[in-house]
PDB file of the backbone (N, CA, C, O) and the ligand in Angstrom, with CONECT records:
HET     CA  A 101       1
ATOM      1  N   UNK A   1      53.716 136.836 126.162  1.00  0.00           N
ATOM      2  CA  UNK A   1      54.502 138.035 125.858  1.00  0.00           C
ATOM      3  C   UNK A   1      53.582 139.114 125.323  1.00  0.00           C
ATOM      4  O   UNK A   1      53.114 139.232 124.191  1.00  0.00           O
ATOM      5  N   UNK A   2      53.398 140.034 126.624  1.00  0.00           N
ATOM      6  CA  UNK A   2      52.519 141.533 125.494  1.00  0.00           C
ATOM      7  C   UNK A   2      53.518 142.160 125.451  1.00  0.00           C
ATOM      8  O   UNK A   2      54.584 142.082 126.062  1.00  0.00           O
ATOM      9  N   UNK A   3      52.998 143.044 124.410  1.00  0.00           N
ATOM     10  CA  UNK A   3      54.101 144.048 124.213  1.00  0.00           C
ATOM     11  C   UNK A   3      52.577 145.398 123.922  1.00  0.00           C
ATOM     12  O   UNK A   3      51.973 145.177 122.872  1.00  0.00           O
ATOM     13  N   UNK A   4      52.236 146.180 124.449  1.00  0.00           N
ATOM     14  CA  UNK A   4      51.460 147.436 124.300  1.00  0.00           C
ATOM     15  C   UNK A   4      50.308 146.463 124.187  1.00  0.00           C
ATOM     16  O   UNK A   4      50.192 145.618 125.075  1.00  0.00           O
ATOM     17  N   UNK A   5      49.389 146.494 123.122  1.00  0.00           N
ATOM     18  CA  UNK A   5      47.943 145.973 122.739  1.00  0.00           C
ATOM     19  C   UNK A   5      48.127 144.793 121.808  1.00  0.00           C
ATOM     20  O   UNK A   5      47.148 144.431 121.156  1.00  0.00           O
ATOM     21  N   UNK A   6      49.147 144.230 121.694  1.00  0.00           N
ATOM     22  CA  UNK A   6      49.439 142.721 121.293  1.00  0.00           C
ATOM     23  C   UNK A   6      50.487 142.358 121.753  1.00  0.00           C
ATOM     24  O   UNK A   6      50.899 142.771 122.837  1.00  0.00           O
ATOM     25  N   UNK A   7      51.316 141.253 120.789  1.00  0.00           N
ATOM     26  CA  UNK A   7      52.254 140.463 120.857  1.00  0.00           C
ATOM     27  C   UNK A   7      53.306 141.578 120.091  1.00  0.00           C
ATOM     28  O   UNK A   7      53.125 142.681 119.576  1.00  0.00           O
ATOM     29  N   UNK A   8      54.271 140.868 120.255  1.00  0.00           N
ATOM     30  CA  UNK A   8      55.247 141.892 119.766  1.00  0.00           C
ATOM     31  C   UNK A   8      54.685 141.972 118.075  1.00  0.00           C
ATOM     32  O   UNK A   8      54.013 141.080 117.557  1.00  0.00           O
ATOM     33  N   UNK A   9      55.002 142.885 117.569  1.00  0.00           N
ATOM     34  CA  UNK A   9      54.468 142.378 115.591  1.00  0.00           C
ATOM     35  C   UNK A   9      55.316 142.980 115.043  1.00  0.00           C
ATOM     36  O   UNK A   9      55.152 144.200 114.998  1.00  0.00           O
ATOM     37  N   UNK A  10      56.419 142.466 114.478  1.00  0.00           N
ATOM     38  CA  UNK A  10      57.221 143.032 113.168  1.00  0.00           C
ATOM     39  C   UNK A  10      56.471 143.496 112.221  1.00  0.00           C
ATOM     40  O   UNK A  10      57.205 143.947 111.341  1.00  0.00           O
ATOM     41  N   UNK A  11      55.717 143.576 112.041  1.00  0.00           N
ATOM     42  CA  UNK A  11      54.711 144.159 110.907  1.00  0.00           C
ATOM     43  C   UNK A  11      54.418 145.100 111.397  1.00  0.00           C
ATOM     44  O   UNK A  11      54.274 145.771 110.375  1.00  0.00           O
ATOM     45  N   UNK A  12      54.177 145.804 112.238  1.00  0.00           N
ATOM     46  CA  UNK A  12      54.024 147.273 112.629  1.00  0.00           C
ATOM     47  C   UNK A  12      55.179 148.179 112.419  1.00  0.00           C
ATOM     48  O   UNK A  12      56.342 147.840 112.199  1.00  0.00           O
ATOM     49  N   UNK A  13      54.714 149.339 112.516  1.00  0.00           N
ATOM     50  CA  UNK A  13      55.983 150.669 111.908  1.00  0.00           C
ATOM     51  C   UNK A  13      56.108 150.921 113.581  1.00  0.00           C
ATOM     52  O   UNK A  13      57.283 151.111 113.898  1.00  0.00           O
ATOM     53  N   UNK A  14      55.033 150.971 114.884  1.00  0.00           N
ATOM     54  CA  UNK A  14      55.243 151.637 116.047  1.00  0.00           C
ATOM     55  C   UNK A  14      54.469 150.823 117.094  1.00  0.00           C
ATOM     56  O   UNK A  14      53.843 149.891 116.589  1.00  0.00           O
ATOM     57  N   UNK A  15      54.371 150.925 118.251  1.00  0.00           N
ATOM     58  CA  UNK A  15      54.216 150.271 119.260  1.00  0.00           C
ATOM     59  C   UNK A  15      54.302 151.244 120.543  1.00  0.00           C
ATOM     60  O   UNK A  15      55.124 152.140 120.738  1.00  0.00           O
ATOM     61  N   UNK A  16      53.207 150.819 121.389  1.00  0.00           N
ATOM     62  CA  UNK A  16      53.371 151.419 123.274  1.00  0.00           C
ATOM     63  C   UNK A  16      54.682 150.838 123.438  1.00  0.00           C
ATOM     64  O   UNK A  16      55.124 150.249 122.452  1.00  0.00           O
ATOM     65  N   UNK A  17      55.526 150.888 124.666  1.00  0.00           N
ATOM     66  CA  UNK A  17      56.653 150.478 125.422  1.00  0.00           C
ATOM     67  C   UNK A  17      56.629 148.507 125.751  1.00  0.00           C
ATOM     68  O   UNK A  17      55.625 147.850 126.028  1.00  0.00           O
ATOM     69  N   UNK A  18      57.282 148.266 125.681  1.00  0.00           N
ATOM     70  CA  UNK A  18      57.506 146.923 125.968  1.00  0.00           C
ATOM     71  C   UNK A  18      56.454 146.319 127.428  1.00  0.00           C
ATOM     72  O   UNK A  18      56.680 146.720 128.570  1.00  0.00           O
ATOM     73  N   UNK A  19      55.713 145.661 127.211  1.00  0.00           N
ATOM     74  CA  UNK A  19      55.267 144.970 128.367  1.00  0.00           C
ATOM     75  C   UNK A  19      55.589 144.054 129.545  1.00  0.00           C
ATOM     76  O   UNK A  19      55.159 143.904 130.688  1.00  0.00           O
ATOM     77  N   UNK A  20      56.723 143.394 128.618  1.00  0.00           N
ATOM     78  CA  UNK A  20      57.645 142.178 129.478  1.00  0.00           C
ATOM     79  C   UNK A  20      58.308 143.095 130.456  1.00  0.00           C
ATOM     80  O   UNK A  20      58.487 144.280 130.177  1.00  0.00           O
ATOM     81  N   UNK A  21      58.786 142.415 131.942  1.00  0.00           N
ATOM     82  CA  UNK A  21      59.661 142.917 132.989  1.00  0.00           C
ATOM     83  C   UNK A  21      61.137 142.366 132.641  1.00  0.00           C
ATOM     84  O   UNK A  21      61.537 141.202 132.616  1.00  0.00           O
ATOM     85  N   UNK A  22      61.970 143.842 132.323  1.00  0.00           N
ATOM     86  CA  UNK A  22      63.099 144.008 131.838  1.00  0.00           C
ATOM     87  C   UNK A  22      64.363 143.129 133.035  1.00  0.00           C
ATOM     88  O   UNK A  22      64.623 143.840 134.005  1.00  0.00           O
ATOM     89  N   UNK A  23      65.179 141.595 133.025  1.00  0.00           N
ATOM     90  CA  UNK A  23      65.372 141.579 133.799  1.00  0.00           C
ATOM     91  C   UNK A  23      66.616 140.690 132.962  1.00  0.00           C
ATOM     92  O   UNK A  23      66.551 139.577 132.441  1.00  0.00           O
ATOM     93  N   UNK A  24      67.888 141.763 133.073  1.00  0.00           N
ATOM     94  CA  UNK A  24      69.155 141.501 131.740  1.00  0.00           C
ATOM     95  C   UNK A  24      69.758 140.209 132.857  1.00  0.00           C
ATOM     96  O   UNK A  24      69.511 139.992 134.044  1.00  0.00           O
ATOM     97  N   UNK A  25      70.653 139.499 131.846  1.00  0.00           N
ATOM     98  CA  UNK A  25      71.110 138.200 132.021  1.00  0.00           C
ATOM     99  C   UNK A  25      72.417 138.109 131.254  1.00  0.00           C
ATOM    100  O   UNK A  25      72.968 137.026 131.452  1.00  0.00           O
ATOM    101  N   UNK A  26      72.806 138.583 130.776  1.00  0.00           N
ATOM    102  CA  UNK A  26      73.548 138.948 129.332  1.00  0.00           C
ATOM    103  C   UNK A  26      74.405 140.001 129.312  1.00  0.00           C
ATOM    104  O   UNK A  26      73.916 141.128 129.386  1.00  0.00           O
ATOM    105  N   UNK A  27      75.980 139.824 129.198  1.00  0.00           N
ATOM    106  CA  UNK A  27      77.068 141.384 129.560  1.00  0.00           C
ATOM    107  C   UNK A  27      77.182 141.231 128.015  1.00  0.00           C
ATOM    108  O   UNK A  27      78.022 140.397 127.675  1.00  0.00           O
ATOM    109  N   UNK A  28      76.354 142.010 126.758  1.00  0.00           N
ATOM    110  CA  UNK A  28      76.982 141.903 125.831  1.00  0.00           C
ATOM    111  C   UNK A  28      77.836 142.823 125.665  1.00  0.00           C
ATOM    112  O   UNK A  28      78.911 142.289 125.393  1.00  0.00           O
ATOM    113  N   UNK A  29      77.926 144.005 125.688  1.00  0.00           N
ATOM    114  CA  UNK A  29      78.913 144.800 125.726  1.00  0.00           C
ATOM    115  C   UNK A  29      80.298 144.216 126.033  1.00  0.00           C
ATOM    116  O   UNK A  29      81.179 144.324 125.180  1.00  0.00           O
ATOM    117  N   UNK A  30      80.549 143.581 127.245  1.00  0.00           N
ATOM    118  CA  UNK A  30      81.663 142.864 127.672  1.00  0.00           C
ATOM    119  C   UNK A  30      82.222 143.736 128.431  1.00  0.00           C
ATOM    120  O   UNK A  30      83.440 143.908 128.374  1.00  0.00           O
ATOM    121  N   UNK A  31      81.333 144.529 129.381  1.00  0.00           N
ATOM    122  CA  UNK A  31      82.058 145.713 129.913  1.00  0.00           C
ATOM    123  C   UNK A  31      81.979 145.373 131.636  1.00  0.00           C
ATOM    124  O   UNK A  31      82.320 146.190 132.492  1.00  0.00           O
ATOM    125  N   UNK A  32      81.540 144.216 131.878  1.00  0.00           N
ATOM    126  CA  UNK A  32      81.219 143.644 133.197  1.00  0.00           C
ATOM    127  C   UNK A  32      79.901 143.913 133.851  1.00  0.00           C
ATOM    128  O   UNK A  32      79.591 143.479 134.960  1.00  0.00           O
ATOM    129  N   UNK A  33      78.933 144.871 132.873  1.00  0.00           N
ATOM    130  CA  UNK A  33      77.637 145.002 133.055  1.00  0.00           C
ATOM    131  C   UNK A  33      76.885 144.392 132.580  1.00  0.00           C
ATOM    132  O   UNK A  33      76.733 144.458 131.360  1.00  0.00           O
ATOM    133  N   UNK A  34      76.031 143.461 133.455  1.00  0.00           N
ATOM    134  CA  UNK A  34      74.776 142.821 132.832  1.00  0.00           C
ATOM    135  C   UNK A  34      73.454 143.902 132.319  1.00  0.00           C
ATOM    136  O   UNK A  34      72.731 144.569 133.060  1.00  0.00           O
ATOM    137  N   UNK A  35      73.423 143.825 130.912  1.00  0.00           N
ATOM    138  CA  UNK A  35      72.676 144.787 130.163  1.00  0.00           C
ATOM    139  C   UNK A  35      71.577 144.418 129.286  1.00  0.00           C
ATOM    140  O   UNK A  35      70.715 145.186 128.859  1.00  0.00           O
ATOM    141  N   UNK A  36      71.699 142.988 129.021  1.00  0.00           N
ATOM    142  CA  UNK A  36      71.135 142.550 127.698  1.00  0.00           C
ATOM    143  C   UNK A  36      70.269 141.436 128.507  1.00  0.00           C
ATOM    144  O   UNK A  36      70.466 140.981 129.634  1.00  0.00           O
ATOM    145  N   UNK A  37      69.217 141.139 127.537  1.00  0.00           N
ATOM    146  CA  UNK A  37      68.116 140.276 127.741  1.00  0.00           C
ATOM    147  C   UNK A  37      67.462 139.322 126.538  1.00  0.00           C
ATOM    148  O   UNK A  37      66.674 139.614 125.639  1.00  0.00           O
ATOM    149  N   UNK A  38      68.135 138.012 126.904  1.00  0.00           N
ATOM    150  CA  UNK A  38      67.570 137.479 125.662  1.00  0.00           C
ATOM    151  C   UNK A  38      66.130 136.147 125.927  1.00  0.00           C
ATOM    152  O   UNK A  38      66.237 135.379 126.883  1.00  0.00           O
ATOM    153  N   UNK A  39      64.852 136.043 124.947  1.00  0.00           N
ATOM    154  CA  UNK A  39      64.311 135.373 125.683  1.00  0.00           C
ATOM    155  C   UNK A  39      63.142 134.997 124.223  1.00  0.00           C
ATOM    156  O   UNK A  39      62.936 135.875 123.385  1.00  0.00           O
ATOM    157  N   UNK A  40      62.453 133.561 124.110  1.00  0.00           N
ATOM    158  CA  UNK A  40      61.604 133.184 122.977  1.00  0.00           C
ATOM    159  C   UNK A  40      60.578 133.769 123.611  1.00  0.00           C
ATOM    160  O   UNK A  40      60.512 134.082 124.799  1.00  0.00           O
ATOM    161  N   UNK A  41      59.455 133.954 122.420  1.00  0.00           N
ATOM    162  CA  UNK A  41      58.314 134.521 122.576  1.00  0.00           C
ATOM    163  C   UNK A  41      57.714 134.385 121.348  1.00  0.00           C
ATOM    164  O   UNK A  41      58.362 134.371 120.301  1.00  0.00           O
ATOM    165  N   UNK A  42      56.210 134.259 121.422  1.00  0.00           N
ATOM    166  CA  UNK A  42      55.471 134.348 119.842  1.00  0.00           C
ATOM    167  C   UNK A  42      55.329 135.688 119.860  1.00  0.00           C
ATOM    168  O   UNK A  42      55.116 136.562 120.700  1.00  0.00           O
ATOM    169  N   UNK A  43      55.489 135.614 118.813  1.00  0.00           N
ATOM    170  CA  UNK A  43      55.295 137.150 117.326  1.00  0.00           C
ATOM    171  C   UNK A  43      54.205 137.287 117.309  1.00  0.00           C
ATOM    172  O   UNK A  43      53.562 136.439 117.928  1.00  0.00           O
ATOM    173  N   UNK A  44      53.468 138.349 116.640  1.00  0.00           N
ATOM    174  CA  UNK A  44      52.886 138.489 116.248  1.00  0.00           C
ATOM    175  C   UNK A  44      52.274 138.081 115.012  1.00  0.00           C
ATOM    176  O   UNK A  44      51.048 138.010 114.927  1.00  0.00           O
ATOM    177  N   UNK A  45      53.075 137.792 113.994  1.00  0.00           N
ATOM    178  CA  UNK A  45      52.956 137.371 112.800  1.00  0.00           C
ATOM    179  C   UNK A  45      53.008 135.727 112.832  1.00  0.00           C
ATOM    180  O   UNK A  45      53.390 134.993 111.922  1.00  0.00           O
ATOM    181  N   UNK A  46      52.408 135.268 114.421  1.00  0.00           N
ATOM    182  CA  UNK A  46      52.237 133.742 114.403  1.00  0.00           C
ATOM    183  C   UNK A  46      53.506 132.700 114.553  1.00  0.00           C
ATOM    184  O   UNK A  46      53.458 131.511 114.869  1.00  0.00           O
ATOM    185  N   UNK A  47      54.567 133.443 114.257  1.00  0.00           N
ATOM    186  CA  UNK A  47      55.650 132.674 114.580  1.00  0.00           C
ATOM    187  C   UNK A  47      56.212 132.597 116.323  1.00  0.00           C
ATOM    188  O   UNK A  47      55.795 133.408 117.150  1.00  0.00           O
ATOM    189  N   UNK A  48      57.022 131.697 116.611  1.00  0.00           N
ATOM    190  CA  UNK A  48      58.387 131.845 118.126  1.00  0.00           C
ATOM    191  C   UNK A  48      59.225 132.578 116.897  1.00  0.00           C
ATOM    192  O   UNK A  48      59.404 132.346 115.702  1.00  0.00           O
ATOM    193  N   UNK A  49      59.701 133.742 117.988  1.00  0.00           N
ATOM    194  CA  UNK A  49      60.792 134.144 117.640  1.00  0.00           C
ATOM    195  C   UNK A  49      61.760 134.691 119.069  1.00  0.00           C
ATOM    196  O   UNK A  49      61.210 134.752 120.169  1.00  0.00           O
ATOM    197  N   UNK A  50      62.971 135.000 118.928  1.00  0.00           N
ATOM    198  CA  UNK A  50      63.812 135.107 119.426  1.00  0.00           C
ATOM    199  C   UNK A  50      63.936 136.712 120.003  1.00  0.00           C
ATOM    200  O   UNK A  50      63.657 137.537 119.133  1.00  0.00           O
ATOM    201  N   UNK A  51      64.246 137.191 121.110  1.00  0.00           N
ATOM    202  CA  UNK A  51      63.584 138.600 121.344  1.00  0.00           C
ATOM    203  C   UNK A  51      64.888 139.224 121.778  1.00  0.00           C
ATOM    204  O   UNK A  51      65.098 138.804 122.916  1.00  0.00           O
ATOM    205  N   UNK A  52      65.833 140.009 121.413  1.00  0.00           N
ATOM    206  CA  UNK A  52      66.658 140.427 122.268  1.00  0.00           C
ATOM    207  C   UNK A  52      66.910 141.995 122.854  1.00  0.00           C
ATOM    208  O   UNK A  52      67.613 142.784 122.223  1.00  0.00           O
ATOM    209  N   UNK A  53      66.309 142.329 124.030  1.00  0.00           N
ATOM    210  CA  UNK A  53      66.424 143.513 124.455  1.00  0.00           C
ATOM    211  C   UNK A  53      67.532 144.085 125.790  1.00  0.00           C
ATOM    212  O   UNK A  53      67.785 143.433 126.804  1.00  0.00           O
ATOM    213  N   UNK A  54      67.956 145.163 125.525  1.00  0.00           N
ATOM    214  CA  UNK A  54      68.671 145.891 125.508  1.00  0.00           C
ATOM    215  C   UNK A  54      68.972 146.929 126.128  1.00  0.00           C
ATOM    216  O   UNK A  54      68.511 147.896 125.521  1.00  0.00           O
ATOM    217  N   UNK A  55      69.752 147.354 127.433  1.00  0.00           N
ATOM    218  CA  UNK A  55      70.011 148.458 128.087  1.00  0.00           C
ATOM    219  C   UNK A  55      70.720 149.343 127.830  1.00  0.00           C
ATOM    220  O   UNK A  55      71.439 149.597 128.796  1.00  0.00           O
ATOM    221  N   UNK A  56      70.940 150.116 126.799  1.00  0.00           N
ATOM    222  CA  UNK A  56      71.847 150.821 125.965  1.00  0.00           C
ATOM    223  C   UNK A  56      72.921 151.881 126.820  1.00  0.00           C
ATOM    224  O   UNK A  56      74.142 151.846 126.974  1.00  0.00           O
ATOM    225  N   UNK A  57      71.763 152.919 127.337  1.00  0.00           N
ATOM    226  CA  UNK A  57      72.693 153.515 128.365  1.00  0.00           C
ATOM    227  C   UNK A  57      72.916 153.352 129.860  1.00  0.00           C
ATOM    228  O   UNK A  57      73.524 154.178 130.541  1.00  0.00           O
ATOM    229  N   UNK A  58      72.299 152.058 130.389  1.00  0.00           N
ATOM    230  CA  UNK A  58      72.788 151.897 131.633  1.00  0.00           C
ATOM    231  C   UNK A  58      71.709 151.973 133.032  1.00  0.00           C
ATOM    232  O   UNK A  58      71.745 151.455 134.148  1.00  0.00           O
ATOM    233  N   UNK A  59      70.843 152.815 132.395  1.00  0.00           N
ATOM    234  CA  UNK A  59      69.873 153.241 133.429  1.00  0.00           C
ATOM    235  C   UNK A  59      68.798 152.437 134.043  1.00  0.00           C
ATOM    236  O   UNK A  59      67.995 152.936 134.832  1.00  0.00           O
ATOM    237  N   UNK A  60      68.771 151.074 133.654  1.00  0.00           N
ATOM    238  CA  UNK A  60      68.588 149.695 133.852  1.00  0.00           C
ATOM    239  C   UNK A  60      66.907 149.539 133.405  1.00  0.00           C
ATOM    240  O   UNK A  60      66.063 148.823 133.943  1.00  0.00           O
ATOM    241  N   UNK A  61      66.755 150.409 132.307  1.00  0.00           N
ATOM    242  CA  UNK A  61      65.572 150.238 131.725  1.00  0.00           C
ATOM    243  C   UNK A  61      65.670 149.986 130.129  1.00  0.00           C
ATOM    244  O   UNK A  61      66.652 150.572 129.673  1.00  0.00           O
ATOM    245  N   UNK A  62      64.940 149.289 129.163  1.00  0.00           N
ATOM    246  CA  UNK A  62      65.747 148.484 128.482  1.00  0.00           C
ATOM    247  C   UNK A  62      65.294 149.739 127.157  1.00  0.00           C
ATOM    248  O   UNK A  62      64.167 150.206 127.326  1.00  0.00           O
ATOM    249  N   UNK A  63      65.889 150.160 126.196  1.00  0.00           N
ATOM    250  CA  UNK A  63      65.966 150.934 125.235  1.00  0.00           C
ATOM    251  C   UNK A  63      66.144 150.498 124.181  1.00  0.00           C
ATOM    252  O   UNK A  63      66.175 151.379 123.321  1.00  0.00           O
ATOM    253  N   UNK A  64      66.305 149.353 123.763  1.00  0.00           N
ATOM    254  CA  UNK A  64      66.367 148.367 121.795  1.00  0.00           C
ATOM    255  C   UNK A  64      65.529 147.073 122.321  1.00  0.00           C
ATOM    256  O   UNK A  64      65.426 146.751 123.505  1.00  0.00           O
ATOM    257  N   UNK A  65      64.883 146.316 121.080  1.00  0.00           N
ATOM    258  CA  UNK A  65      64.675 145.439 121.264  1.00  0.00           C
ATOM    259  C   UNK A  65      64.374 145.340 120.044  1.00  0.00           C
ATOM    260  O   UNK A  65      63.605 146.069 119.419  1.00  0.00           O
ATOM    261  N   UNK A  66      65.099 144.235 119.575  1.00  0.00           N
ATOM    262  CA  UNK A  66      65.083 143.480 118.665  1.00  0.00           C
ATOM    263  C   UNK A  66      64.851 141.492 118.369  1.00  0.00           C
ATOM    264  O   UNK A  66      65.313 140.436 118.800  1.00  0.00           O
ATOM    265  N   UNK A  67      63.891 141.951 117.420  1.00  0.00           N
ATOM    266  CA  UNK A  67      62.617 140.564 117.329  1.00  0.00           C
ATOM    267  C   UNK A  67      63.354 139.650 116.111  1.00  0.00           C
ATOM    268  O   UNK A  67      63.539 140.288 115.074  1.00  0.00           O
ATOM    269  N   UNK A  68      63.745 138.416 116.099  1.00  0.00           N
ATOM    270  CA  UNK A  68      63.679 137.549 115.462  1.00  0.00           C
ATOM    271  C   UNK A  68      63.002 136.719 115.341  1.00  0.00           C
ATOM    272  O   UNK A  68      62.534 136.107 116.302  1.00  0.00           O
ATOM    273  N   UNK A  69      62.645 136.343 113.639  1.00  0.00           N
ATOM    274  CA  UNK A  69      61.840 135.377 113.124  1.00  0.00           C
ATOM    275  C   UNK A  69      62.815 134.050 113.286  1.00  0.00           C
ATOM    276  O   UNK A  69      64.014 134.179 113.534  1.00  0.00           O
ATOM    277  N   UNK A  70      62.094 132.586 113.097  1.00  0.00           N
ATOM    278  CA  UNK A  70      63.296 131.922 112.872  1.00  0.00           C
ATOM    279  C   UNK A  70      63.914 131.590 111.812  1.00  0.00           C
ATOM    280  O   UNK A  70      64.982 130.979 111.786  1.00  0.00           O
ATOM    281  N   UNK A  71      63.107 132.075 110.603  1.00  0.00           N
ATOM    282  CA  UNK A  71      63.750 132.503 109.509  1.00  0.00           C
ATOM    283  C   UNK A  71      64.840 133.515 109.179  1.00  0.00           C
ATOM    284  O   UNK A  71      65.335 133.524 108.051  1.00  0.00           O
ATOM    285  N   UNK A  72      65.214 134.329 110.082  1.00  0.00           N
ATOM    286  CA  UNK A  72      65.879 135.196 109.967  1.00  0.00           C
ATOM    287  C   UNK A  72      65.478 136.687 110.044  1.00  0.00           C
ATOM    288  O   UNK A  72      66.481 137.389 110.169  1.00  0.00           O
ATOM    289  N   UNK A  73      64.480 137.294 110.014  1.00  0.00           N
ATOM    290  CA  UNK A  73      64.232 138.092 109.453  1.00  0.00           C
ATOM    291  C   UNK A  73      63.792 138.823 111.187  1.00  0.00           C
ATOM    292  O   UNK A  73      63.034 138.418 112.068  1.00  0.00           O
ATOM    293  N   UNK A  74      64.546 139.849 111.100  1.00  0.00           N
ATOM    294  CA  UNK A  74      64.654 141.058 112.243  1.00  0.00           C
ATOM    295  C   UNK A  74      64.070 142.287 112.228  1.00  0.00           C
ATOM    296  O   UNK A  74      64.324 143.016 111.269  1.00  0.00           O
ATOM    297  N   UNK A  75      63.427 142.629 112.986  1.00  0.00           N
ATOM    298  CA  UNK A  75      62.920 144.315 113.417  1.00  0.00           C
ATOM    299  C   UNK A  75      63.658 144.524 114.542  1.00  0.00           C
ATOM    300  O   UNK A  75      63.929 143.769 115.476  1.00  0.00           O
ATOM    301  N   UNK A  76      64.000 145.880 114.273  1.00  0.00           N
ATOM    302  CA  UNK A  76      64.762 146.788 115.516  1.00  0.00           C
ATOM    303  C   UNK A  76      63.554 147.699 115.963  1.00  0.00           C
ATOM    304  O   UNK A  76      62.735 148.229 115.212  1.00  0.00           O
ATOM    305  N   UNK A  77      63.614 147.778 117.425  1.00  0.00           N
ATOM    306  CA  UNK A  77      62.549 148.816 118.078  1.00  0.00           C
ATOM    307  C   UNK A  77      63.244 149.396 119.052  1.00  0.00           C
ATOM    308  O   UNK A  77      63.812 148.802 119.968  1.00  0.00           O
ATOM    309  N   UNK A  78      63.200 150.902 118.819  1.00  0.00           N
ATOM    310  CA  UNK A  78      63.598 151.713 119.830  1.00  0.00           C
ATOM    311  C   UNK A  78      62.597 152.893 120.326  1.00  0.00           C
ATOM    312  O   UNK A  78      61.624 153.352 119.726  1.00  0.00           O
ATOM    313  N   UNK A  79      63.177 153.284 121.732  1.00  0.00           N
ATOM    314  CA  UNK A  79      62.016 154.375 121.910  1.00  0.00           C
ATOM    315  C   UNK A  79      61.833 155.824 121.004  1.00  0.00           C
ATOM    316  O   UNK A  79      62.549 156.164 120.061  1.00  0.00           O
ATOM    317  N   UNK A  80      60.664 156.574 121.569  1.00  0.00           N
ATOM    318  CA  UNK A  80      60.911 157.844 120.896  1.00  0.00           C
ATOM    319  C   UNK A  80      61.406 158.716 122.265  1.00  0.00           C
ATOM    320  O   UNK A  80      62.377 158.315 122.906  1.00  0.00           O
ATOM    321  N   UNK A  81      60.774 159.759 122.607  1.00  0.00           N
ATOM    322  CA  UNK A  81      61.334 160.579 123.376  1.00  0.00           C
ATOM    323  C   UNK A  81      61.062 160.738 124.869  1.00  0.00           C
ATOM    324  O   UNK A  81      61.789 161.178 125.759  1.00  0.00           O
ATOM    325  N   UNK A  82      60.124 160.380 124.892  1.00  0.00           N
ATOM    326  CA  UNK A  82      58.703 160.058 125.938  1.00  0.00           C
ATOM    327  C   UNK A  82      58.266 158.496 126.455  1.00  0.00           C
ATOM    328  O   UNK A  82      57.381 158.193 127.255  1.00  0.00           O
ATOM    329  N   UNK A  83      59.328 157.501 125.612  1.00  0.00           N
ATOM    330  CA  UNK A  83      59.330 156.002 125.697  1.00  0.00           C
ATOM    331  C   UNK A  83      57.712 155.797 125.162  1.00  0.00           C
ATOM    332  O   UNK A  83      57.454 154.719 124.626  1.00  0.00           O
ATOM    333  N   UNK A  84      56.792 156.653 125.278  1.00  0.00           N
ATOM    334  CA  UNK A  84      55.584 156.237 125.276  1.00  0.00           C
ATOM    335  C   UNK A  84      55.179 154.994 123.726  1.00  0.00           C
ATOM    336  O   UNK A  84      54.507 153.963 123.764  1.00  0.00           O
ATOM    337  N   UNK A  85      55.887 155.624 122.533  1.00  0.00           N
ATOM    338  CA  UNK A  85      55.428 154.993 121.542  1.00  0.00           C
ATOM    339  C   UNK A  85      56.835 154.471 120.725  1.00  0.00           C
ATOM    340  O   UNK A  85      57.689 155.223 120.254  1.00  0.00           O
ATOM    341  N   UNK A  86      56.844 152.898 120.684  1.00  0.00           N
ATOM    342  CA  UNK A  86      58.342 152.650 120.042  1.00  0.00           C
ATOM    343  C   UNK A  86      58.219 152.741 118.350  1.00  0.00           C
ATOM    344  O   UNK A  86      57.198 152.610 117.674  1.00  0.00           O
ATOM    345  N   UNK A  87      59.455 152.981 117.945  1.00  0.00           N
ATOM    346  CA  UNK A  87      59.586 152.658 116.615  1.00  0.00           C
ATOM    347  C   UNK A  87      60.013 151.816 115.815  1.00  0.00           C
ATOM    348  O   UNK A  87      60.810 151.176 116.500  1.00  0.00           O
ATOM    349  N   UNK A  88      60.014 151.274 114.548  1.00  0.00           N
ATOM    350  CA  UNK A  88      61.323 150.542 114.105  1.00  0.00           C
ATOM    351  C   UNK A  88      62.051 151.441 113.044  1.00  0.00           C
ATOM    352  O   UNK A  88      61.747 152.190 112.115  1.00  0.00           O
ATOM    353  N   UNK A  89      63.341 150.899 113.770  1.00  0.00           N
ATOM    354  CA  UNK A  89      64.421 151.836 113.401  1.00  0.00           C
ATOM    355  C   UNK A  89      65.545 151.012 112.666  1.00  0.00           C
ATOM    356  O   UNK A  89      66.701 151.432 112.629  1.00  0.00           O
ATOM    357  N   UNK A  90      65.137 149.740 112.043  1.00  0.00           N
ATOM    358  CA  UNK A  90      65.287 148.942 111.180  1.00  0.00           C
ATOM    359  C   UNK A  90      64.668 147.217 111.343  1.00  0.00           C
ATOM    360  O   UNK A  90      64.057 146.570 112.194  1.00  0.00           O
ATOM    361  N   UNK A  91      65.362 146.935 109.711  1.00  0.00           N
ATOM    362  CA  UNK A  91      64.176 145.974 109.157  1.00  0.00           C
ATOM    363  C   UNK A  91      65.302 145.033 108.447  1.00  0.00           C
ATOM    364  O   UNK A  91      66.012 145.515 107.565  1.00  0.00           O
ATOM    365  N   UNK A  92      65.466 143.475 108.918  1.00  0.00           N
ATOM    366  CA  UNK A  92      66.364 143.063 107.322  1.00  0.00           C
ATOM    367  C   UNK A  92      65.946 141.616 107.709  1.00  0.00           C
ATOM    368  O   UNK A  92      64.976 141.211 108.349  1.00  0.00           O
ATOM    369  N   UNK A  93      67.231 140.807 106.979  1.00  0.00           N
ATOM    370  CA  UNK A  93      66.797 139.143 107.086  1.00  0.00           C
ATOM    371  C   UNK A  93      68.353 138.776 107.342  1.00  0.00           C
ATOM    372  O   UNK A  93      69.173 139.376 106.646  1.00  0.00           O
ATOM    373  N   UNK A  94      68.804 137.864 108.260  1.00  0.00           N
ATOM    374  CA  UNK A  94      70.090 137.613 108.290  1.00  0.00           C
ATOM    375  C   UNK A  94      70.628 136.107 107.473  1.00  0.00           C
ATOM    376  O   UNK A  94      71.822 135.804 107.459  1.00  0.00           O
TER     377      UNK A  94
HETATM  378 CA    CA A 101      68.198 152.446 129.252  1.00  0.00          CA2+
END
């Protein structure tokens, strides 16, 4: 799993665009569109974690992705404007 110039890393504030090929499996919405993509991968921070990304508006390119530890503990990454550099646009532990 690359993601820009590593592994995915919850420890970063930003990131290039996702590296993995976006290929949803998943109607979470429940709207009869397959949108969502869920799939393990090592972290950056040395752990498997749980990866779930996200087609928000439809355009079948994926726009959230959010990283689980298996401890719980989640980063949200979304694009900026230009997709070029992602952000996190939250941080918690479930
Ligand atoms: Ca999209």
């Amino acid at each position: 799993m690359e993601w820009a110039d590593g592994l995915i890393d919850p420890g970063r504030a930003e990131s290039g665009p996702p590296g993995f090929e976006f290929d949803p499996t998943v109607d979470a919405g429940g709207d009869g569109v397959v949108d969502t993509m869920v799939f393990r991968a090592d972290l950056a921070s040395g752990e498997a974690g749980l990866v779930i990304a996200a087609d928000l508006d439809g355009d079948g390119t994926v726009d959230r992705v959010t990283t689980f530890e298996d401890d719980g503990d989640f980063v949200r990454w979304e694009p900026g404007e230009n997709d070029s550099v992602w952000t996190v646009t939250e941080r918690g532990s479930l």
